[in-house]
C-alpha positions in Angstrom: 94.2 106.7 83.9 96.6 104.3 84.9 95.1 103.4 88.3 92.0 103.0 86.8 93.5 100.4 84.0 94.7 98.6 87.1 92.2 98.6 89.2 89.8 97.6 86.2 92.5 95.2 84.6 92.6 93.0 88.3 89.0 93.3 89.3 89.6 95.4 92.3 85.6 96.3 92.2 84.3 93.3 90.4 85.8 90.2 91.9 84.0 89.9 94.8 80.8 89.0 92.9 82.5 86.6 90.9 81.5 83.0 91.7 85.2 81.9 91.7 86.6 81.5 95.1 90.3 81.2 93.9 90.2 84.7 92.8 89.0 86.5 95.9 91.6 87.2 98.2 95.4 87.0 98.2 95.9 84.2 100.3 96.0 81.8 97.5 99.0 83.4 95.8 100.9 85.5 98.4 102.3 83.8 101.7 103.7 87.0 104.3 106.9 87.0 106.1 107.4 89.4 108.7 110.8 90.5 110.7 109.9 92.3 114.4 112.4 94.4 115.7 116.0 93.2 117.2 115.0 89.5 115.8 116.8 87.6 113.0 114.0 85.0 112.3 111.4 85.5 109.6 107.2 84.5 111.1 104.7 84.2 108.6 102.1 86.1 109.0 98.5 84.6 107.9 96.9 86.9 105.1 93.5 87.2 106.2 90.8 85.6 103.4 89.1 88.7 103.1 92.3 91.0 101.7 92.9 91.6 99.0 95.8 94.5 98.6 98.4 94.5 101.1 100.0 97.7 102.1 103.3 98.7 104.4 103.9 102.4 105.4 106.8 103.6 107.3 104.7 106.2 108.1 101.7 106.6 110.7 99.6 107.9 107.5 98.4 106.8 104.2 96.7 108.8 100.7 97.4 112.2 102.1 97.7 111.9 105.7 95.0 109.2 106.0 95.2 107.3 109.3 94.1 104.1 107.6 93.4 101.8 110.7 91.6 104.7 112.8 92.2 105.7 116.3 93.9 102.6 118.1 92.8 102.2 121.9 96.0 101.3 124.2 94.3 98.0 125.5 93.6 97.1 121.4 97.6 97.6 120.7 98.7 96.1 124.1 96.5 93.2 123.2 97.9 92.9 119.7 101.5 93.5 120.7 101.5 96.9 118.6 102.8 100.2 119.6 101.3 103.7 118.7 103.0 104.7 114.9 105.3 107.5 114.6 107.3 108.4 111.0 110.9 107.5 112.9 110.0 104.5 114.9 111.9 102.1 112.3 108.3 100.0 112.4 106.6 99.0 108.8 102.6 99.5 109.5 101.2 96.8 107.7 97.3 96.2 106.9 94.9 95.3 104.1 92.1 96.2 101.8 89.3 93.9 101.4 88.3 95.7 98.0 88.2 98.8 96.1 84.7 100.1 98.4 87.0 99.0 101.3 89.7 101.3 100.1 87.2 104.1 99.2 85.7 104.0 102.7 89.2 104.3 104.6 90.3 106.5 102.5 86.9 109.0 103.7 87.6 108.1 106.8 84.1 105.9 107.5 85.5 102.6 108.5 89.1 101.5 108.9 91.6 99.1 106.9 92.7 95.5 107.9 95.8 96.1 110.7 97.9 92.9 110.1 101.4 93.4 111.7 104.2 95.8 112.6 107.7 94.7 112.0 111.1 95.9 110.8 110.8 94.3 107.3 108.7 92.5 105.8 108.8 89.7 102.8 106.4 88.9 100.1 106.2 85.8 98.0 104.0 85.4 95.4 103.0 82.0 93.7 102.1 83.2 89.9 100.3 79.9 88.6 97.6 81.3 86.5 98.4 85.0 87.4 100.8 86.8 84.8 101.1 89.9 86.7 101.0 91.5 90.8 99.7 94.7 90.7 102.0 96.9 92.9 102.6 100.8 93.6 105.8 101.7 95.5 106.1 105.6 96.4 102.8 106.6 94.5 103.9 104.9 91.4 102.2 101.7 90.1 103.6 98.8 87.9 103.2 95.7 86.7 105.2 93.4 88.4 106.0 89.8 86.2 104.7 86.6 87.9 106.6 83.4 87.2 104.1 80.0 86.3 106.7 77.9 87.6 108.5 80.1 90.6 107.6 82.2 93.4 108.7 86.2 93.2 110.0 88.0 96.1 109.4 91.2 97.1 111.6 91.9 100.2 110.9 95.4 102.3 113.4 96.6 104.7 115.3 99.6 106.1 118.7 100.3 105.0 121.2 102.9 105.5 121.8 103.8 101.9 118.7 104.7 98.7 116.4 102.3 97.9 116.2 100.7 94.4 114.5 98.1 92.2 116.1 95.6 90.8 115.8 92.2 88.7 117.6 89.1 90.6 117.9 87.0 88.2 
C-alpha cells in the first residue's frame, strides 16, 4: 500500500505523458557526485534526461536477485571503465529507471536498467524548489524524505566500518 501511495503520489507511471518538461526526469533537481576507489576528489556524474529514480546497490543484484543491467560483455565494461560486480568488491553499482514500465520490465528481466557509474560512495544533492518531498527507499523501506525551497539536501552514501544510520544535520 505504501509503494503504491508513492508511486501514485510522484507520478512514477503518469509523468511521462504530462506536457510539463520540468517534471520528467531528475536532472532538474538532483546533481550526482561520485567517489571511485583510492581517490579523494568528488566527479559529477551527469543524470541522464531520461531517469527518473536513481538506485546504488552494493550488491551485484536488485528486487530478489535481479541483475538489473543484464549480462555485461567484457569489451562494454572495459569501454566504460567498469568491472564485473561482486557483493564484497567495496564498489556502489549505480543505475537508473526511466519510469515505473522501465522498472517493471527489469525487474522481468525483458530489458535492462540505466548503468550510470561504479564508485566507492556516492553523494546526492537535491534542489527542492517546487518539490516538498524525494521519494526514497533505503534497505526495502520507503520514506518521505523533506525537501528545502531554499536549500539543497544531501544524501551522502558511503562505506564505513561501523552500522549505518539516518540522521537529521541540522
Amino acid at each position: 500500500l505504501i509503494y503504491s501511495g508513492y508511486s501514485c503520489a510522484q507520478g512514477w507511471f503518469i509523468t511521462p505523458c504530462s506536457s510539463e518538461p520540468s517534471l520528467r526526469g531528475l536532472k532538474n533537481i538532483l546533481r550526482m557526485h561520485v567517489k571511485k576507489v583510492n581517490c579523494s576528489e568528488w566527479e559529477q556524474i551527469p543524470v541522464p534526461a531520461s531517469v527518473r529514480a536513481i538506485v546504488a546497490l552494493n550488491l551485484h543484484s536488485y528486487g530478489s536477485g535481479r541483475n538489473p543491467w543484464g549480462n555485461l560483455k567484457p569489451n562494454y565494461l572495459e569501454k566504460r571503465g567498469f568491472v564485473e560486480a561482486h557483493a564484497d568488491d567495496g564498489l556502489l553499482e549505480i543505475f537508473g529507471l526511466k519510469q515505473g514500465w522501465h522498472a517493471s520490465f527489469v525487474m522481468v528481466e525483458l530489458i535492462s536498467a540505466k548503468h550510470i557509474a561504479q564508485a566507492a560512495a556516492i553523494r546526492l544533492e537535491i534542489r527542492g524548489g517546487e518539490w516538498k518531498d524525494a521519494y526514497m527507499q533505503m534497505d526495502g523501506e520507503p520514506w518521505k524524505q523533506p525537501l528545502s525551497k531554499d536549500y539543497s539536501t544531501f544524501v551522502e552514501i558511503k562505506r564505513v566500518p561501523f552500522q549505518s544510520a539516518m540522521i537529521c544535520g541540522e
